[in-house]
C-alpha positions in Angstrom: -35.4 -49.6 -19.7 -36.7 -48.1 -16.6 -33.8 -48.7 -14.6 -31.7 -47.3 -17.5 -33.7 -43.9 -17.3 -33.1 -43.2 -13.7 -29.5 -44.1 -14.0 -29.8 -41.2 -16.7 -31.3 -39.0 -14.5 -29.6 -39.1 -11.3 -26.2 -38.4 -13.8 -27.8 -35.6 -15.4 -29.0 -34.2 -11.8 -24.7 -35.0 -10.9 -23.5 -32.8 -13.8 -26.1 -29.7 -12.7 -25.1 -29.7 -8.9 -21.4 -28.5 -10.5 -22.7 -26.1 -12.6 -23.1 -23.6 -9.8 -26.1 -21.0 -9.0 -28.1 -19.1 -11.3 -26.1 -15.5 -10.7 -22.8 -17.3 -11.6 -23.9 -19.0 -14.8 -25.1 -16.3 -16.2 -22.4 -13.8 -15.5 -19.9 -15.8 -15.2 -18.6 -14.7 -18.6 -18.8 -11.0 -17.9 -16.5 -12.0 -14.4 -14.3 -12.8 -16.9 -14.2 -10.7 -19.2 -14.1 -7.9 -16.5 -11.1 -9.4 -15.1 -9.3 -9.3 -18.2 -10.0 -5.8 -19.0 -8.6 -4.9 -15.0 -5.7 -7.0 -15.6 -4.5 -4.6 -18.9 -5.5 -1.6 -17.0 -2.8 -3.4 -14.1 -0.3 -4.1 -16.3 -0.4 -0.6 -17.7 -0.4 1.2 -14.7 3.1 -1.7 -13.7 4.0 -0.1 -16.5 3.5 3.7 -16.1 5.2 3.3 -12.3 9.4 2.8 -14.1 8.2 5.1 -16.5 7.4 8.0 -13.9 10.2 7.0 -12.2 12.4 7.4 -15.2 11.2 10.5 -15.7 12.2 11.9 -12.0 15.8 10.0 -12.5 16.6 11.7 -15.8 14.8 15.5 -14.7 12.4 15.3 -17.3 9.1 16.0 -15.0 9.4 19.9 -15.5 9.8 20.0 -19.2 6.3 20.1 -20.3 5.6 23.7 -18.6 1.3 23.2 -19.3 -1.6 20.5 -19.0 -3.6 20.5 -22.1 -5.9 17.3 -22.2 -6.4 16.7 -25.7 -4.0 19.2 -27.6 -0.9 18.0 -25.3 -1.6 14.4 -26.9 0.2 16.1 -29.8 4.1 16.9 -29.8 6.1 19.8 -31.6 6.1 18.6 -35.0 8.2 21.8 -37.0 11.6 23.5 -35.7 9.2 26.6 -34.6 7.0 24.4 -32.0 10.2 23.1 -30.5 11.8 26.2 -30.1 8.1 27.4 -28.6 8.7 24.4 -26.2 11.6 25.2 -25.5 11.2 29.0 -24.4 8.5 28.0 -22.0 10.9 25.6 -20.4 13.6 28.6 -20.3 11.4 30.5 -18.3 10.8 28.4 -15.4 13.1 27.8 -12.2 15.0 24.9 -13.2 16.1 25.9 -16.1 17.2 29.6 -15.2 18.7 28.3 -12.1 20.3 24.6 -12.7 19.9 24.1 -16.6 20.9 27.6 -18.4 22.5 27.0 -21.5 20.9 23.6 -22.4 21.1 22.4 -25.9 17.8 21.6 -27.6 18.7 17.6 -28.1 19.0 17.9 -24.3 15.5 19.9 -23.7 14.0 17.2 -26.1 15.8 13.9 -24.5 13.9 15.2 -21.5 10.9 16.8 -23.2 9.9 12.7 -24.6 10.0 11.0 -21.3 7.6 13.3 -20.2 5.6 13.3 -23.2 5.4 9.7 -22.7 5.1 9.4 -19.2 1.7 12.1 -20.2 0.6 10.0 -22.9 0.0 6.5 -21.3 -1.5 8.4 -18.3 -4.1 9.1 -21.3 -3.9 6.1 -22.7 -5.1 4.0 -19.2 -7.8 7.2 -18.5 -8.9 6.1 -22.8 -9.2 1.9 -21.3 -11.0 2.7 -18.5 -13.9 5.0 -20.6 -14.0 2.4 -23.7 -14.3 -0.7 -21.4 -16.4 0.6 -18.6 -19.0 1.9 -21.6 -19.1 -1.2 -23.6 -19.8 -3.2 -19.9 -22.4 -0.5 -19.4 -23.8 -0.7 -22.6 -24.1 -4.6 -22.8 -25.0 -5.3 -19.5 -22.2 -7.4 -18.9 -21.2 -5.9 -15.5 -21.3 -8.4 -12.5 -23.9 -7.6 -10.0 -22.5 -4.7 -7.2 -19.9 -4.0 -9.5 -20.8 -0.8 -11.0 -19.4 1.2 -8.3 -16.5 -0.8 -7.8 -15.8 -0.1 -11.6 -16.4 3.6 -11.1 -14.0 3.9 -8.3 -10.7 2.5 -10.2 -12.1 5.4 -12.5 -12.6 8.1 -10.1 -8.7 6.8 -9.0 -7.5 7.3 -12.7 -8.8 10.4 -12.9 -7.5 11.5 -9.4 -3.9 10.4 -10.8 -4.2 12.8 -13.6 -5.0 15.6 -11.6 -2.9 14.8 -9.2 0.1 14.6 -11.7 -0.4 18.5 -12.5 -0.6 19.5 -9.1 2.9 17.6 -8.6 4.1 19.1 -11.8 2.9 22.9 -10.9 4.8 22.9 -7.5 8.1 23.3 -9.6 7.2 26.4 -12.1 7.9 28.8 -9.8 9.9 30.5 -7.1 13.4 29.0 -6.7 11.7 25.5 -7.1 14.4 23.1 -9.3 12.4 20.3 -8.7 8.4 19.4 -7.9 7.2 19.1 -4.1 8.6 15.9 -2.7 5.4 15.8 -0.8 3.3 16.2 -4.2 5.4 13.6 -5.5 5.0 11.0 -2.7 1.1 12.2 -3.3 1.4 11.0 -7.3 3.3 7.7 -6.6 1.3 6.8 -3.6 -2.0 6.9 -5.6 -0.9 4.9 -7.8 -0.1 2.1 -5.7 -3.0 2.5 -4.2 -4.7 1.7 -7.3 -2.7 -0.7 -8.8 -3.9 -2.8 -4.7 -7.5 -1.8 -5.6 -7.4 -3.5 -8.9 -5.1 -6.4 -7.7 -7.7 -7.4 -5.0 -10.9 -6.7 -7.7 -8.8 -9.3 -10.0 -8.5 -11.9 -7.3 -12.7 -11.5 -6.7 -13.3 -12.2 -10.1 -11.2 -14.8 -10.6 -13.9 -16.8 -8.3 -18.0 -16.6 -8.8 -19.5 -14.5 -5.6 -20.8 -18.1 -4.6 -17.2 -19.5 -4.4 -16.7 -16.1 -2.2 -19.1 -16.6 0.1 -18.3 -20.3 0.9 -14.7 -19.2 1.3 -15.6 -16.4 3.8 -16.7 -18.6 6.3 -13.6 -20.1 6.5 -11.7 -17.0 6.6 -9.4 -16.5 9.2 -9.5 -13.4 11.1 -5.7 -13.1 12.7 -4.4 -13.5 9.4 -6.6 -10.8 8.0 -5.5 -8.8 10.8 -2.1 -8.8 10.0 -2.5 -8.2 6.2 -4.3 -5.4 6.9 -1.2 -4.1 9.0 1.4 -5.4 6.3 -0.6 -3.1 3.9 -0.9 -0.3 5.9 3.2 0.0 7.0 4.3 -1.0 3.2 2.5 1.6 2.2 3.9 3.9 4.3 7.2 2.7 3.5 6.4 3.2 -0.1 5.7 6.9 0.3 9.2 7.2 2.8 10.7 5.7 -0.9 9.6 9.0 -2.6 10.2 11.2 -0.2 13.7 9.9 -0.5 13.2 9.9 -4.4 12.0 13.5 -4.5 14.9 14.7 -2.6 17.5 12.4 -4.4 18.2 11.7 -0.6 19.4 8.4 -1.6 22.6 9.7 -2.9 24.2 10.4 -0.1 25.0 8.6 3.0 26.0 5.5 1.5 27.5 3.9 4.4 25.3 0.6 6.0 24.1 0.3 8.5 25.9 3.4 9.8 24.7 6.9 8.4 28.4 9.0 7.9 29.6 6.7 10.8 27.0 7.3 13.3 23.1 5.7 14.2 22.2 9.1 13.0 23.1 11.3 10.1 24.6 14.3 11.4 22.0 18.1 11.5 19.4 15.4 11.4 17.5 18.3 12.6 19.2 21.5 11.2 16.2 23.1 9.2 13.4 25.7 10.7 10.3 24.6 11.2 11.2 21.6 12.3 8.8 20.0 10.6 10.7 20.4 7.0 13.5 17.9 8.0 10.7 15.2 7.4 10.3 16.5 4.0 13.7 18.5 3.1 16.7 16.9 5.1 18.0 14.2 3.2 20.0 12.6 5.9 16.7 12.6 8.2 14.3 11.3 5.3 16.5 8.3 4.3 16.8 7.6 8.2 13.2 7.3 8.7 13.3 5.5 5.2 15.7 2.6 6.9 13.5 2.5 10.2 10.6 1.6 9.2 12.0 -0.9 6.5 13.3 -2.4 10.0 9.8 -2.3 11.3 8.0 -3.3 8.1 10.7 -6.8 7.9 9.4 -7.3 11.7 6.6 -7.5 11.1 6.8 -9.8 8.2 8.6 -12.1 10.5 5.6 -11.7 12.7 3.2 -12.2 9.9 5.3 -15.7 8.6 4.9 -17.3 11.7 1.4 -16.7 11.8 0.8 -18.0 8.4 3.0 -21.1 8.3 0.2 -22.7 11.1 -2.2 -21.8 8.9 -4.5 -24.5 8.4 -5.2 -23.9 5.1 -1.6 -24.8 3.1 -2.5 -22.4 0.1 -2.8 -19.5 2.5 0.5 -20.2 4.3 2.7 -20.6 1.2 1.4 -16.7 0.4 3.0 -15.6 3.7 6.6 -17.8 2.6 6.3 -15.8 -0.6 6.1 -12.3 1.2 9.2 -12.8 3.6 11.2 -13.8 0.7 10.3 -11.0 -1.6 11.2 -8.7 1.7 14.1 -9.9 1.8 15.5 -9.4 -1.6 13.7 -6.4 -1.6 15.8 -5.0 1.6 19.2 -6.3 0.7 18.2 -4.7 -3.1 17.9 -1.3 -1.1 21.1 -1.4 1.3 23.1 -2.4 -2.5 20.9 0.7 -4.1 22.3 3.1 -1.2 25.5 2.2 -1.2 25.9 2.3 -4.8 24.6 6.0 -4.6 21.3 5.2 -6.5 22.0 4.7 -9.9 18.9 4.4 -11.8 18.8 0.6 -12.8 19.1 -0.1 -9.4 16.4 2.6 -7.9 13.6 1.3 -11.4 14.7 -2.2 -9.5 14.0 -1.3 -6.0 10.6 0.2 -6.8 9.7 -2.7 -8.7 10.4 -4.7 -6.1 8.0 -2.6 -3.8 5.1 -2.9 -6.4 5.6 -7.0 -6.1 5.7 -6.6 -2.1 2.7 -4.6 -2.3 0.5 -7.3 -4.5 2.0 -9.9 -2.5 0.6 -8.3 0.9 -2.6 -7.6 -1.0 -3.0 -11.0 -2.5 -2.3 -12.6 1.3 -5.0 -10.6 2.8 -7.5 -11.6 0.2 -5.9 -14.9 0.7 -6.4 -14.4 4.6 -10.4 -13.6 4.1 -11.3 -15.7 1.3 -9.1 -19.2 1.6 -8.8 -21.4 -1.6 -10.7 -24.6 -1.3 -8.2 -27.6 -0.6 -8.9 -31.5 0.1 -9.8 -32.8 3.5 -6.2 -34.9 3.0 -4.4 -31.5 2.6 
């Protein structure tokens, strides 16, 4: 019987060793559960990125003429609110200048992909309050979490702001569209967020002692290079809404020539110089096709690197990342050359928002390596 106990023993002190450390059983649950509310406020935001883009492809961003917080949640219900609606609209530049003589079931096509872009911006600013309040409330934040929580808010809120500022550059003057600048601004923000949230989703998906193992095996080339992948698809990503705001990608839809030559021609033809950058079509969707050269380089680079990887589940990362570039390039030489139609520019950006998690997902992969047999 004795030599029955201490068999029992030795399996029950077995069975605790996996169990982990103290901090991690007892939030464990709340890692979860965390997680999961991130991952809705992700898919919302994958969401709201086609539908903003929508609403730049059909003209609809000017239609709502004010930013009311809670009273803009509700449309024109009667005959007499649209036609309100629609005399605001008839006062601004676009209208008077590009759009006189609408019909109101045009003003109101346009009017509801705004209104809906507008309302699930509320509707992911609503998430983030419930959920980060009931985690507050309950205690169920992970420790050093707070502040990361409180950031993807403060970036929410940013957005928001952000959106008006984009919206108000085209109210006035001889503006028929908003600040390509503003707009880069908008969708650049948001990609930033959706990264933030992407890499908070992979930390939680392991406890903080499964992170700090990993770290010691982290590999600092690798996160070197993710951190430059990030850095020059991001860029890239704003060059794509430059060219969006500008509709540059309409024109010049010759490849890899630009109207027959390496350059488009009056590549340089505004005063200050500095507006071809943000006005010329022809320069914009140069630099636009430059540094997509430059970012696929660098992928190449970044492959190599990974394949030797010791760790297999950190090199397979890097295969997925050159072949997503390279759908995503040949997907933007077919979008030019096809003039932009909108299926094909919702397509292209989607395929940048998949590049982007990718990268982001390799440098978290980079720092903190998955655990793999001694076989592997």
């Amino acid at each position: 019987m004795a030599k029955r106990a201490i068999f029992e023993e030795v399996g029950t002190t077995e069975r605790a060793a996996t169990t982990g450390g103290v901090i991690d059983g007892a939030r464990s649950g709340a890692r979860r559960a965390v997680k999961r509310w991130l991952g809705l406020l992700f898919l919302l935001i994958l969401l709201i990125i086609p539908v903003g883009g929508m609403t730049r492809l059909t003209d609809s961003g000017l239609s709502i003429t004010e930013w009311n917080l809670v009273t803009g949640t509700v449309p024109p219900l009667s005959e007499a609110a649209w036609d309100a609606e629609f005399e605001k609209y008839r006062q601004i530049p676009e209208y008077q200048l590009q759009n006189r003589g609408m019909e109101m079931s045009e003003f109101k096509f346009i009017y509801w992909w705004e209104w809906g872009h507008r309302q699930l911006g509320r509707v992911i600013g609503v998430v983030w309050i419930v959920g980060f309040l009931a985690f507050l409330a309950l205690k169920k934040i992970p420790p050093g979490w707070t502040g990361r929580l409180v950031l993807v808010g403060a970036g929410i809120g940013a957005q928001g702001a952000i959106g008006w500022w984009m919206v108000s550059s085209g109210l006035t003057g001889t503006m028929l569209d908003v600040a390509s600048y503003r707009l880069a601004t908008h969708l650049g923000g948001a990609f930033a967020l959706l990264s933030l949230i992407a890499w908070f989703m992979l930390s939680l998906a392991r406890t903080s002692g499964e992170l700090i193992s990993a770290r010691r095996l982290s590999e600092p080339r690798l996160m070197t290079i993710g951190s430059v992948l990030i850095g020059l698809t991001f860029a890239q990503i704003l060059m794509g809404a430059l060219v969006a705001g500008i509709d540059a990608g309409r024109n010049y839809i010759d490849w890899p020539l630009m109207a027959g030559g390496f350059t488009p021609p009056g590549m340089w033809e505004l005063e200050p110089v500095w507006r071809n950058l943000f006005e010329n079509d022809g320069t914009v969707q140069f630099f636009h096709r430059m540094l997509g050269y430059v970012l696929f380089a660098v992928i190449l680079v970044a492959f190599a690197l990974g394949r030797r990887s010791a760790n297999r589940k950190t090199a397979v990362v890097f295969h997925g990342i050159l072949a997503m570039a390279t759908v995503q390039m040949v997907l933007g030489i077919v979008t030019v050359m096809h003039s932009s139609p909108w299926y094909l520019a919702i397509l292209h950006q989607f395929g940048a928002v998949v590049l982007m998690v990718l990268t982001v997902r390799a440098r978290h992969r980079a720092k903190y390596p998955l655990p793999q047999s001694v076989r592997s």
